[in-house]
Kinemage of the C-alpha trace (Angstrom):
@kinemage 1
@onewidth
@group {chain A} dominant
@subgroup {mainchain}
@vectorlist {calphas} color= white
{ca unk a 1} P 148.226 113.129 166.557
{ca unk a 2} L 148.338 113.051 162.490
{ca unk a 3} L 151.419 111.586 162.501
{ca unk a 4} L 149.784 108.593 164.872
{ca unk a 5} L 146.675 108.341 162.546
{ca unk a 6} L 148.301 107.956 159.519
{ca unk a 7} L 150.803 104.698 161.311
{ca unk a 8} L 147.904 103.177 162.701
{ca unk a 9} L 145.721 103.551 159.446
{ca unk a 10} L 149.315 102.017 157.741
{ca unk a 11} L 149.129 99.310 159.780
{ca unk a 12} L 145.527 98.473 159.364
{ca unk a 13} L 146.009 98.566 155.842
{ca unk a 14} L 148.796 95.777 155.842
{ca unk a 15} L 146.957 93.455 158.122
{ca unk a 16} L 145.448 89.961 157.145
{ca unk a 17} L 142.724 88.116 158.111
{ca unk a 18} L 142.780 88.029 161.865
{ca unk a 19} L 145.488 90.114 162.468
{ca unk a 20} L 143.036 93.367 162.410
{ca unk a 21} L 141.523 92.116 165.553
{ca unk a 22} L 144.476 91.354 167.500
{ca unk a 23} L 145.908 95.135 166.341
{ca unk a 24} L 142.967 96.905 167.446
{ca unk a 25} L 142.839 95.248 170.564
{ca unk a 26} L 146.606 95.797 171.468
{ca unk a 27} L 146.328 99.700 170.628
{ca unk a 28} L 143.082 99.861 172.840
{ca unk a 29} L 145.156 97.787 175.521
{ca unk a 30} L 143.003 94.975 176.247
{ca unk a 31} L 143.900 91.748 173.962
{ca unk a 32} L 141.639 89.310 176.258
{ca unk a 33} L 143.657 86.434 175.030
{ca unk a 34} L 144.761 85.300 178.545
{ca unk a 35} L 147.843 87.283 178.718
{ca unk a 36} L 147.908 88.537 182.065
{ca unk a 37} L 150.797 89.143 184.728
{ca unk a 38} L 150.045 85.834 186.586
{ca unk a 39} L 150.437 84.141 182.892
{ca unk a 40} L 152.870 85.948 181.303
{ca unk a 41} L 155.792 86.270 184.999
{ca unk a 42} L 155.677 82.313 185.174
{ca unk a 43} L 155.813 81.470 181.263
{ca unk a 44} L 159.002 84.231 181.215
{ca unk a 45} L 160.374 82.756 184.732
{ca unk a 46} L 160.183 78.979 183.271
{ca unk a 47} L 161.754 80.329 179.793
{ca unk a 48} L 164.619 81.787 181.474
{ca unk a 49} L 164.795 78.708 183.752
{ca unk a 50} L 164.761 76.786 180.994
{ca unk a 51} L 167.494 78.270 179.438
{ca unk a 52} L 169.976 78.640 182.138
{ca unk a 53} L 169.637 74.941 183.451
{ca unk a 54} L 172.436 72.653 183.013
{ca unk a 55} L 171.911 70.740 179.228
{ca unk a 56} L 173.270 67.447 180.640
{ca unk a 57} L 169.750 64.857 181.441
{ca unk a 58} L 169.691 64.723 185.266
{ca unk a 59} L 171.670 67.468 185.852
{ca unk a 60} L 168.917 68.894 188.257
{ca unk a 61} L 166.540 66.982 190.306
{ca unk a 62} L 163.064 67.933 190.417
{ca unk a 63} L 163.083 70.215 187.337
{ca unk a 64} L 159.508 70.327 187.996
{ca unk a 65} L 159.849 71.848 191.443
{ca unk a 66} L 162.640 74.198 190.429
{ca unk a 67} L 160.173 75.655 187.669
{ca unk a 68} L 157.137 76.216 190.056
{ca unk a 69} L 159.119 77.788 192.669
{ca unk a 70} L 160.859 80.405 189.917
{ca unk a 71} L 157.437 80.943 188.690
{ca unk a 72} L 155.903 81.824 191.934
{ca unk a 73} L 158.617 84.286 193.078
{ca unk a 74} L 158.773 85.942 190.042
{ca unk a 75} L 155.129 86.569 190.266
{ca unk a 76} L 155.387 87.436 194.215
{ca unk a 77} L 158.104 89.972 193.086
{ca unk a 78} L 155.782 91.785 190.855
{ca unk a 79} L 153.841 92.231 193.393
{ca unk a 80} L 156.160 94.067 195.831
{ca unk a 81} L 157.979 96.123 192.978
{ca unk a 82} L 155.272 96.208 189.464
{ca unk a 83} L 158.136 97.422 187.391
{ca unk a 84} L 158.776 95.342 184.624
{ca unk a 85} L 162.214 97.396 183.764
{ca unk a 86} L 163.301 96.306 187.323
{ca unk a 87} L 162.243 92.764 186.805
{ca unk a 88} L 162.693 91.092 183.914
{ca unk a 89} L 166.505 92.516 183.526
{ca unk a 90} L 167.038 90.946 187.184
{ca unk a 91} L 165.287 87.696 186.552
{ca unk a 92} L 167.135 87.291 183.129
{ca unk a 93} L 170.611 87.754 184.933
{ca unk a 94} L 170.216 85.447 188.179
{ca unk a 95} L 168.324 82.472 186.304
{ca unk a 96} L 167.483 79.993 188.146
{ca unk a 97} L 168.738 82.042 191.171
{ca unk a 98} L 166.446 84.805 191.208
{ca unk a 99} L 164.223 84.946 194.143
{ca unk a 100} L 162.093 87.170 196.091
{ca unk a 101} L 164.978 88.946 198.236
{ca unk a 102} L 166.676 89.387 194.748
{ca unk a 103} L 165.147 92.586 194.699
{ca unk a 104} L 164.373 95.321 197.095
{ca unk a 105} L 161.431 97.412 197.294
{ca unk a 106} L 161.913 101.055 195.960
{ca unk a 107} L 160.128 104.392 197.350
{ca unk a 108} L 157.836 105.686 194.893
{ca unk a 109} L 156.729 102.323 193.120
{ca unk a 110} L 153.991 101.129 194.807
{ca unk a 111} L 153.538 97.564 196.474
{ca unk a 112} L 150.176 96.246 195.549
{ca unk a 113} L 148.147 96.231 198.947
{ca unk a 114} L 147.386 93.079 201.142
{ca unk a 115} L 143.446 92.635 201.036
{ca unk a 116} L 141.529 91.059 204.135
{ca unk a 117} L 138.841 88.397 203.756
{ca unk a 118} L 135.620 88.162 204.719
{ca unk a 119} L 133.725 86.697 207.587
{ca unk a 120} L 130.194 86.774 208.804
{ca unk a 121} L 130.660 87.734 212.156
{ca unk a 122} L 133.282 88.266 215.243
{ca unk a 123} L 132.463 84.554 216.414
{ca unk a 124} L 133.365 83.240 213.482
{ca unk a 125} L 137.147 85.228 212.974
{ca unk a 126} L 137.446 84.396 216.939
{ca unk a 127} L 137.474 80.815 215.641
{ca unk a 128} L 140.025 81.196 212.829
{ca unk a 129} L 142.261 83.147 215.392
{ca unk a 130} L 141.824 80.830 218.334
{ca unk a 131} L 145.459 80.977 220.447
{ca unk a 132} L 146.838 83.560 218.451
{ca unk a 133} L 147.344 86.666 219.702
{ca unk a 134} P 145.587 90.319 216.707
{ca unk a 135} L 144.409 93.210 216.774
{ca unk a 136} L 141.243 94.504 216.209
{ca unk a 137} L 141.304 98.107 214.294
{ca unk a 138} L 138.615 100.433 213.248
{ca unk a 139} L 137.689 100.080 209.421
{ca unk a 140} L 137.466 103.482 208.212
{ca unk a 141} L 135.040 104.798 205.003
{ca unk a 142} L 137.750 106.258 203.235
{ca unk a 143} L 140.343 105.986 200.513
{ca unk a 144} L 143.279 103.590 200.984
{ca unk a 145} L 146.398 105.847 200.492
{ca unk a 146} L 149.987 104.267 200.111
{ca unk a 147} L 152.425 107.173 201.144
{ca unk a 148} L 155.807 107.196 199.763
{ca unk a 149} L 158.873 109.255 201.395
{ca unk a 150} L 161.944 109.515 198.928
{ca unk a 151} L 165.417 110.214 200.528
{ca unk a 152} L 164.978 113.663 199.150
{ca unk a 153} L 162.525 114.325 201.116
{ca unk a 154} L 159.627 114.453 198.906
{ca unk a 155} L 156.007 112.620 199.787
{ca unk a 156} L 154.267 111.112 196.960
{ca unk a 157} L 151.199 109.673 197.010
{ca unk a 158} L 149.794 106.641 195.468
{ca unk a 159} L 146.005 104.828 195.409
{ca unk a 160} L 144.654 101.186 196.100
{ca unk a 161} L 145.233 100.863 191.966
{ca unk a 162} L 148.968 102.135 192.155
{ca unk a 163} L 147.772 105.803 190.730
{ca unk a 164} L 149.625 108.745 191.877
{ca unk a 165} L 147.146 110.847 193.359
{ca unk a 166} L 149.846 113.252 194.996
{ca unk a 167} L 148.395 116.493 193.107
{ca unk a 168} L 145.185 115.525 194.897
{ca unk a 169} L 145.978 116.046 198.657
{ca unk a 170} L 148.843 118.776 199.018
{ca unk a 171} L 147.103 118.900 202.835
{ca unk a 172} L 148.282 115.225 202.889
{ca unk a 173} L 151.559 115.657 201.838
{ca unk a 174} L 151.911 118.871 204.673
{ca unk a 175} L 150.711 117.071 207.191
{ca unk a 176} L 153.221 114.067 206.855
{ca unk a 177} L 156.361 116.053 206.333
{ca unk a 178} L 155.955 117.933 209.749
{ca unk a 179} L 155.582 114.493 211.507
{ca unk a 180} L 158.549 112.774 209.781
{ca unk a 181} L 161.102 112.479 212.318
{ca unk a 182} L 165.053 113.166 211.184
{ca unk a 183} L 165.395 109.552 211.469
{ca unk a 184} L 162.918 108.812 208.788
{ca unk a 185} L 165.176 109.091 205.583
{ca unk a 186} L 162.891 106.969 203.384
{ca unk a 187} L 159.468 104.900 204.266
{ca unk a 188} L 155.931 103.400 202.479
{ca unk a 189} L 153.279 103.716 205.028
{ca unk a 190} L 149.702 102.083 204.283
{ca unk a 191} L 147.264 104.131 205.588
{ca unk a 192} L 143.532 105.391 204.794
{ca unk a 193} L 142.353 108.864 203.737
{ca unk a 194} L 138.909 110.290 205.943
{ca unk a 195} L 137.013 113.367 205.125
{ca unk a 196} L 136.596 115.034 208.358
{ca unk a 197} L 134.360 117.756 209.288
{ca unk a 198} L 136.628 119.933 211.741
{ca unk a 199} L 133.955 122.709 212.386
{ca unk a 200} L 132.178 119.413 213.570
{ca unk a 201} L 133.874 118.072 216.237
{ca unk a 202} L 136.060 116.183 213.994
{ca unk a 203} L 133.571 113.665 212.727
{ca unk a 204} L 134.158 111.698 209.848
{ca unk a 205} L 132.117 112.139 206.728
{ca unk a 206} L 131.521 109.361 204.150
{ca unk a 207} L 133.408 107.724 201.526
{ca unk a 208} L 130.850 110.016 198.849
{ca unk a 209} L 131.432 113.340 200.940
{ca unk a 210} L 135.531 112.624 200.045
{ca unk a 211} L 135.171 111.900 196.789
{ca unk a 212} L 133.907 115.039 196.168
{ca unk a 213} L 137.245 116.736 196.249
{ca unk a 214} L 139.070 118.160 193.736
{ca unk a 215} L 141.241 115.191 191.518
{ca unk a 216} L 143.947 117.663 190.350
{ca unk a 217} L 146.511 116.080 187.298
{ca unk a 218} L 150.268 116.624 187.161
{ca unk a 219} L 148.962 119.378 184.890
{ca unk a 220} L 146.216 121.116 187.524
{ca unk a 221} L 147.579 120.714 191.051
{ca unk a 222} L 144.999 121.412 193.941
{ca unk a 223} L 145.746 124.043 195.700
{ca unk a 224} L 145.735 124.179 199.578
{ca unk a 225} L 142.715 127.279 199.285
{ca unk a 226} L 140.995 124.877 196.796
{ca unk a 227} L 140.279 122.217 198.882
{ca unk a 228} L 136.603 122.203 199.994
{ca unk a 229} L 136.788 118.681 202.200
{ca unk a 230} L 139.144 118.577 205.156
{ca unk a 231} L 141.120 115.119 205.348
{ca unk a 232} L 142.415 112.826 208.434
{ca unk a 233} L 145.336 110.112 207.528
{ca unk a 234} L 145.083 107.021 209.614
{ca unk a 235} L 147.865 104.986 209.201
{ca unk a 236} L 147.790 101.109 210.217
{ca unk a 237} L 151.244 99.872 208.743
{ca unk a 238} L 154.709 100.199 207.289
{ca unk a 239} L 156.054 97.863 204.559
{ca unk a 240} L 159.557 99.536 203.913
{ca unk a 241} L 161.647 101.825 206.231
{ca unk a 242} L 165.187 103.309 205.479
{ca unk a 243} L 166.001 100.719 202.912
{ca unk a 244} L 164.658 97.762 204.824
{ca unk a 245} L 162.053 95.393 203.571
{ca unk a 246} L 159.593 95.042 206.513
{ca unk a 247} L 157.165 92.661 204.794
{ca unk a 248} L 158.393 89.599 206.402
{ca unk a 249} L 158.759 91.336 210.226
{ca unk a 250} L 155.110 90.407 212.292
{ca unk a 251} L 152.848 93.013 212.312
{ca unk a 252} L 153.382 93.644 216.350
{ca unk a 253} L 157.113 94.405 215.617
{ca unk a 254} L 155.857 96.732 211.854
{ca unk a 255} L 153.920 98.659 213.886
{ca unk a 256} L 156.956 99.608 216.319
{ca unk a 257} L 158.324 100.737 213.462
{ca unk a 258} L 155.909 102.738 212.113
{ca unk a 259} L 155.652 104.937 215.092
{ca unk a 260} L 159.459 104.902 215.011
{ca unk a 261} L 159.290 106.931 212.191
{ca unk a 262} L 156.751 109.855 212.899
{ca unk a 263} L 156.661 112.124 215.978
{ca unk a 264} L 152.741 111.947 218.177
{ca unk a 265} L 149.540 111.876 216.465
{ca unk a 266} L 147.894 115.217 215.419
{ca unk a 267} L 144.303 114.138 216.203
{ca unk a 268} L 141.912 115.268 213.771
{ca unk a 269} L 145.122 115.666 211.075
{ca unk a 270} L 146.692 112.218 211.576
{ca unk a 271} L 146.320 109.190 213.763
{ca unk a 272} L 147.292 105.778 213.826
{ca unk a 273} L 143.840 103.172 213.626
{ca unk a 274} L 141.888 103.335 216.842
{ca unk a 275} L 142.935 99.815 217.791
{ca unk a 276} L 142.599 97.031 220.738
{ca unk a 277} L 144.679 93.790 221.038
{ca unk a 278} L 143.874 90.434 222.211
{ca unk a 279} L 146.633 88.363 223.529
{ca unk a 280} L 147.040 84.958 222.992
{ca unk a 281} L 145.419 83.434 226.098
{ca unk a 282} L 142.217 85.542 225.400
{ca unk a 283} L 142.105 84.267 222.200
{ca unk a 284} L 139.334 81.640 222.468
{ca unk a 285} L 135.976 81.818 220.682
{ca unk a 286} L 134.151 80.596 223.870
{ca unk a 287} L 135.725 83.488 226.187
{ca unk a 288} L 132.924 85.572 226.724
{ca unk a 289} L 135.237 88.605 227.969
{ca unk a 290} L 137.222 88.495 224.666
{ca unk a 291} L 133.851 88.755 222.408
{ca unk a 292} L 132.194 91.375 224.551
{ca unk a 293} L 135.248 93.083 223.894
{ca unk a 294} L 135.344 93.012 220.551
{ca unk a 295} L 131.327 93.156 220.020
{ca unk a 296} L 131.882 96.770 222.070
{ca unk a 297} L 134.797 98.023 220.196
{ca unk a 298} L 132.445 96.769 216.699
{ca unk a 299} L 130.014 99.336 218.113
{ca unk a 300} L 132.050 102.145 218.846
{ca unk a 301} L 133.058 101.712 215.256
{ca unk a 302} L 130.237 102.307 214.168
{ca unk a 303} L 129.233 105.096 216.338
{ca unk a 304} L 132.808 106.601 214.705
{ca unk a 305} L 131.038 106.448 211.340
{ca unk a 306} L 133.493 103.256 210.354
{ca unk a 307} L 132.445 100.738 208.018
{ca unk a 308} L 133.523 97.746 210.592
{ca unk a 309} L 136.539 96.572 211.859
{ca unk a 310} L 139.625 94.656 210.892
{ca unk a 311} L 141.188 91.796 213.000
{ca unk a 312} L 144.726 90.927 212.200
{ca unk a 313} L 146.975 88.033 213.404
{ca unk a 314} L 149.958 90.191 215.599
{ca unk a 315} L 153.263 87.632 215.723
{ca unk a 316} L 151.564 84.465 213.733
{ca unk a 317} L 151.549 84.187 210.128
{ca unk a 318} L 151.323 88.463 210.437
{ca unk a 319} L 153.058 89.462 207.076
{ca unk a 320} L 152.385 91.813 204.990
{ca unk a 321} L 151.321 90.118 201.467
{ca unk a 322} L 151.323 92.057 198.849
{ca unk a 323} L 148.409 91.583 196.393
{ca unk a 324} L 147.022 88.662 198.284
{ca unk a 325} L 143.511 88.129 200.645
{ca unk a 326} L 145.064 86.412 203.132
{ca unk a 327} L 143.722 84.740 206.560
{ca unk a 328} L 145.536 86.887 208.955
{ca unk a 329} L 143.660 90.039 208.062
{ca unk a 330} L 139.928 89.418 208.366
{ca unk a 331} L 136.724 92.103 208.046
{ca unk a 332} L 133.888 92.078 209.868
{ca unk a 333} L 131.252 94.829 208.347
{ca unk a 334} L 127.718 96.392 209.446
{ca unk a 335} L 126.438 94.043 207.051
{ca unk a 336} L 127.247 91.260 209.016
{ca unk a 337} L 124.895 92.560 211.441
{ca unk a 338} L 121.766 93.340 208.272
{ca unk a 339} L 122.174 89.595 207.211
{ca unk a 340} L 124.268 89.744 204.877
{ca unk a 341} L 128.122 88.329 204.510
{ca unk a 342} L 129.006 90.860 203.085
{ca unk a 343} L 128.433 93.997 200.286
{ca unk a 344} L 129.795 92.997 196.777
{ca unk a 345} L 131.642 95.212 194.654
{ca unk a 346} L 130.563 95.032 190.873
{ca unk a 347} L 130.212 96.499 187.376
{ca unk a 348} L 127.124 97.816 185.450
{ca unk a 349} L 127.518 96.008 182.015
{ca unk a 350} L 124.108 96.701 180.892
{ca unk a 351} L 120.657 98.008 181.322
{ca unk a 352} L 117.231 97.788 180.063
{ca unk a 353} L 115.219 101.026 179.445
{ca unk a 354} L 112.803 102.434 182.618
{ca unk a 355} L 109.513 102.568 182.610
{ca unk a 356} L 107.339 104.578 184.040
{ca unk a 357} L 108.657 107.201 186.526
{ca unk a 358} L 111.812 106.103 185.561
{ca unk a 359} L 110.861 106.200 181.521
{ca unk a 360} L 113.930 107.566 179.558
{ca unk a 361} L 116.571 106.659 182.275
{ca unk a 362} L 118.509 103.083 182.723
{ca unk a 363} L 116.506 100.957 184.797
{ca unk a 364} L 117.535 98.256 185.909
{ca unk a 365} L 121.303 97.675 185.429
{ca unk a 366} L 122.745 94.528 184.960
{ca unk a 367} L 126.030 93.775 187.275
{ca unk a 368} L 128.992 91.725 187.048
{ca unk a 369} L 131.945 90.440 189.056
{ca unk a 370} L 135.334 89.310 187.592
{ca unk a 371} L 136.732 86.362 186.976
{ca unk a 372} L 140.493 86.881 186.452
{ca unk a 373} L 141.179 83.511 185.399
{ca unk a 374} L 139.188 83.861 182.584
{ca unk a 375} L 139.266 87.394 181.944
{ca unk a 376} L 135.172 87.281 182.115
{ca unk a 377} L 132.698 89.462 183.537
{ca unk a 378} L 129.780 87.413 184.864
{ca unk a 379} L 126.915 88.117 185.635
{ca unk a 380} L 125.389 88.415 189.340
{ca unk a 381} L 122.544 90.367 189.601
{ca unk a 382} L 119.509 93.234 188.392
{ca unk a 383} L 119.420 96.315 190.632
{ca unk a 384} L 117.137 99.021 190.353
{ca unk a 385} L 117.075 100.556 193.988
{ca unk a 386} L 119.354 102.727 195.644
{ca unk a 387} L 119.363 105.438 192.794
{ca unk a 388} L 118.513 108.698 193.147
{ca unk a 389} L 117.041 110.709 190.428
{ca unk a 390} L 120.017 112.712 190.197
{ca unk a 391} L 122.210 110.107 189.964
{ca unk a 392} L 119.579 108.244 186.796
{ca unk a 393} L 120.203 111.179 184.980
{ca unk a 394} L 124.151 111.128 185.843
{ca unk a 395} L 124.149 107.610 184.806
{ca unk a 396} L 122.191 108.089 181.711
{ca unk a 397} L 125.170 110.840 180.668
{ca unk a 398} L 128.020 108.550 181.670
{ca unk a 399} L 126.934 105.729 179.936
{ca unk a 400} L 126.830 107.441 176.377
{ca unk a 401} L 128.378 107.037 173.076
{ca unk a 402} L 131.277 104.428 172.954
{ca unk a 403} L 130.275 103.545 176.087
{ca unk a 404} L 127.144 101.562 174.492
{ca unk a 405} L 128.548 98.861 172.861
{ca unk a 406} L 126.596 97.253 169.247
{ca unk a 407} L 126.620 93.880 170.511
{ca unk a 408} L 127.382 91.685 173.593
{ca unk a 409} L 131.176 91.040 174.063
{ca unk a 410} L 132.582 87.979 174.506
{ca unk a 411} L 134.124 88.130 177.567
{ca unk a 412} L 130.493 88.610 179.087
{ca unk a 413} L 129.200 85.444 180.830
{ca unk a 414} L 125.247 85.783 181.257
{ca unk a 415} L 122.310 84.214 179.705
{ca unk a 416} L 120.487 87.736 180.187
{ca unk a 417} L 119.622 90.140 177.283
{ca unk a 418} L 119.495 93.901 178.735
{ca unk a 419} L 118.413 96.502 175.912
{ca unk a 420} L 121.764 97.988 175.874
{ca unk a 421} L 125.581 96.362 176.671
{ca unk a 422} L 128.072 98.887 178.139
{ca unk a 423} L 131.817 98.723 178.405
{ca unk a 424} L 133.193 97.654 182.059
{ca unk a 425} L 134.142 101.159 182.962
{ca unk a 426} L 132.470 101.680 187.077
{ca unk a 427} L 132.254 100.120 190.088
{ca unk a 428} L 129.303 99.892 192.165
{ca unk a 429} L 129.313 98.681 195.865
{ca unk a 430} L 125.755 96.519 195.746
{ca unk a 431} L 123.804 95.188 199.097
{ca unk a 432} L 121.473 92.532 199.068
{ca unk a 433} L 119.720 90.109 201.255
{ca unk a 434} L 121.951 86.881 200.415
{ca unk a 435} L 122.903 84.824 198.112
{ca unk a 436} L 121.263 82.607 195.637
{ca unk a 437} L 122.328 80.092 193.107
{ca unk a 438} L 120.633 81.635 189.484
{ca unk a 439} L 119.778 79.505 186.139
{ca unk a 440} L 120.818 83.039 184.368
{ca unk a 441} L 123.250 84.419 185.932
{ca unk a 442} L 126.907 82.814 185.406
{ca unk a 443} L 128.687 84.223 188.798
{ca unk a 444} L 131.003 81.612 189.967
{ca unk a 445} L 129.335 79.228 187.816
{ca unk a 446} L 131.147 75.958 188.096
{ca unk a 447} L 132.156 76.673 191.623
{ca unk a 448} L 129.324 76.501 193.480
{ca unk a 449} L 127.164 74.236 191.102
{ca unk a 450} L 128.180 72.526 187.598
{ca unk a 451} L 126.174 74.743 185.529
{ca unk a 452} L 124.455 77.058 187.595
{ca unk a 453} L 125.787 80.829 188.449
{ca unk a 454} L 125.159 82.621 192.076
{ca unk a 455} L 123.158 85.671 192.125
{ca unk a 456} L 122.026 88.299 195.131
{ca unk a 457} L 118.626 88.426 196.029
{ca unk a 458} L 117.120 92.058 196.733
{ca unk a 459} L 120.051 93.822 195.422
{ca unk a 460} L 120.588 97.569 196.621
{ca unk a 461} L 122.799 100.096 194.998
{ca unk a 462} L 125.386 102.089 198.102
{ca unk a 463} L 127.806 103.771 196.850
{ca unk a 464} L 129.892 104.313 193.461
{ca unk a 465} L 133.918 103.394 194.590
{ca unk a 466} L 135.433 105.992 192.417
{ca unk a 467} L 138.888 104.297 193.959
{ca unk a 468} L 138.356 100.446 191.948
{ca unk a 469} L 139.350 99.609 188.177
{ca unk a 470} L 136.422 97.200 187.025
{ca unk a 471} L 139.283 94.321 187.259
{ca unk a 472} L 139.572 95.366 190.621
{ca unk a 473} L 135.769 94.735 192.014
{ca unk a 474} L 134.697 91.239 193.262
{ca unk a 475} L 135.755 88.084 192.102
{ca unk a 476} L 134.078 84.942 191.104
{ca unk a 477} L 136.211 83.009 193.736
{ca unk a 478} L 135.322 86.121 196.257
{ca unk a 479} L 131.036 85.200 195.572
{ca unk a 480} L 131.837 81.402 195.669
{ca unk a 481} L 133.356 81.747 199.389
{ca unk a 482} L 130.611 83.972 200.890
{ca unk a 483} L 127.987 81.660 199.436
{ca unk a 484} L 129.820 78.760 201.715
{ca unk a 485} L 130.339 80.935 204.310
{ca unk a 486} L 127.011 82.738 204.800
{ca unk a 487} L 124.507 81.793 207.754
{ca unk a 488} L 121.165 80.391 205.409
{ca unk a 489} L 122.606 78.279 202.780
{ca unk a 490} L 120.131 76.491 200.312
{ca unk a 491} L 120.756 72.923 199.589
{ca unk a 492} L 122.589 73.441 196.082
{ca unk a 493} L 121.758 69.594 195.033
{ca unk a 494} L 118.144 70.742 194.438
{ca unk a 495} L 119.227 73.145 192.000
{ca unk a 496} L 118.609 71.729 189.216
């Protein structure tokens, strides 16, 4: 650690000007200079296009077209294998050849998962899947779990982020090594992680009551008698299976696949998503059968202690795609049925101080979503209910020391002023009434109106997602589309 101090404090010293900034931000990882994957993949895919294109003028037609194309599968590449060792060395050797089938996914480097999009109700997603034949499957409150067989037989483990979190469920890893089947050499499922209470009747327990396990560390392993909450795995899809690539196969023919893999279901230890499918003919937003259907299997959801349910396209556009919010997978949440579009995910990046009861806690916070484009957190909202006392006083704990930064940054985007700035560090899932477009807050601002944000009205705090990176909560393009998309929408033209 000396050793390190003394380089770094080397290194200071020889700096110049602005070259102190740009040091300290590259040892604390975060340069916010615009350098991100989706910048830097198509600026190195167009360089090495560049450079192994023929030198004679005309050579190639549409040079354009070629350089677009490299630069999106480079970047769609990432996204199935996020190993820049794997990458660049392949993209640097096939030029102008490289493409996505260039390289094959490998066990134990995780895909990043295909997102679904909102919708404010069942009518609505029976409209955008009108003659197409989906699924509807419950949408548990759990932890999305990516689970990795090598062909040594060993399971690892890996979160929505792309964290190994092996070390955390041992009871995980037990569970799918007695279902593997000798057929299954090597596999990635997707699948979510349920606390379950077995003594219970096997009912699930909340997103919260999971959390509250044990996180272990390749250092501290959780033991089997350590673990305090039981878990169910409920897997809903398979993007790689005995060195095949599945991602392009329909989700009808992934799921055959899937269960070609593992031996029956061990209810109350491991079950495929509680699921119904509509065939094509049903598939018509004025079939009353179809959306009593689907309004029933909603409510049994529910009554399962789900979140919702997810409808996704079967043989049609049914891909899996990495990284990406695509229309074949849709949600539909108990929200839809409060008013709202949906919850929003976001990230306390300041406070004001409490008074009253709630004198010498934070009171209220100040949230943000992302905007990866610019690398900005902007502003959406004030909450102050929700909170328990006991979670004021965690809060007031957590956000301590160099988590209270001296002045606003400058990749906040708000015209408020909260007594105190923290850094982006949590994630918050907030629930309000709808949505709003704000002089002061900058959410989506541009999208929705010139100079005007969007903010919630009534905001509620729900839950803390311990499983989100603060880049990872809702985006500015995410607020835009369920301000369109919501049932009351105010005339934005009289915003002024």
């Amino acid at each position: 650690m000396g050793r390190r101090k003394s380089v770094i404090v080397g290194l200071m010293r020889s700096c110049r000007e602005k070259e102190m900034k740009f040091l300290v931000r590259t040892l604390v990882r975060n340069l916010r200079i615009g350098a991100m994957m989706r910048t830097i993949l198509p600026a190195l895919a167009q360089a090495v296009a560049l450079n192994s294109l023929p030198r004679v003028e005309g050579a190639v037609k549409n040079p354009k077209e070629l350089l677009q194309g490299l630069s999106a599968a480079a970047v769609e590449a990432y996204n199935v294998l996020p190993d820049l060792d794997l990458l660049v060395p392949s993209l640097m050797s096939k030029g102008v050849e490289f493409s996505t089938a260039t390289l094959n996914m490998v066990p134990c480097i995780p895909i990043r998962p295909m997102l679904a999009k909102i919708t404010n109700g069942v009518a609505q997603a029976l409209k955008l899947f009108q003659d197409k034949a989906f699924t509807c499957e419950y949408k548990y409150d759990g932890q999305r779990a990516q689970i990795h067989k090598l062909a040594d037989g060993s399971i690892h483990i890996f979160s929505r982020n792309g964290d190994q979190t092996t070390s955390r469920f041992p009871d995980l890893v037990h569970i799918i090594q007695d279902l593997c089947k000798p057929s299954a050499v090597s596999f990635i499922i997707d699948a979510e992680v349920v606390g379950i209470d077995r003594k219970n009747g096997g009912k699930f327990l909340s997103f919260q009551e999971l959390s509250r396990r044990e996180r272990g560390s390749k250092a501290s392993l959780v033991t089997l008698d350590r673990i305090k909450v039981d878990i169910c795995v409920l897997a809903f899809d398979v993007m790689f299976a005995n060195g095949e690539k599945l991602l392009d196969y329909p989700l009808r023919r992934r799921r055959q696949c899937m269960k070609d893999l593992l031996r029956e279901e061990k209810p109350g230890c491991f079950e495929y998503a509680k699921h119904i499918t509509i065939e094509a003919d049903d598939a018509h937003p004025d079939c009353e059968a179809t959306l009593t259907k689907i309004n029933s299997f909603l409510e049994a959801a529910f009554q399962s202690s789900c979140e919702g349910i997810m409808l996704k396209s079967l043989d049609v556009d049914a891909g899996y795609c990495a990284s990406k919010r695509a229309d074949s997978w849709l949600k539909v949440k108990r929200d839809y049925l409060d008013g709202t579009g949906d919850s929003l995910d976001l990230v306390p990046i300041g406070a004001w101080y409490g008074n009253g009861r709630k004198a010498g806690w934070y009171s209220p916070f100040l949230m943000a979503c992302y905007n990866p484009d610019t690398e900005e957190f902007e502003s959406v909202c004030r909450v102050m209910s929700g909170f328990s006392d006991s979670f004021y006083m965690e809060m007031k704990d957590f956000f301590s020391g160099d988590k209270i930064l001296l002045k606003k940054p400058l990749y906040y985007r708000t015209d408020e002023a909260p007594d105190m700035w923290f850094s982006p560090e949590l994630v918050w899932e907030i629930r309000g009434a709808d949505l709003t477009v704000s002089p002061a807050h900058k959410a989506a601002v541009g999208l929705v109106h010139p100079s005007r944000g969007i903010s919630m009205r009534f905001p509620r705090f729900v839950r803390c997602l311990s499983d989100r990176r603060p880049e990872d909560c809702s985006t500015s393009a995410d607020i835009a589309e369920m301000f369109h998309s919501q049932t009351r929408k105010m005339d934005v033209s009289a915003a002024h």
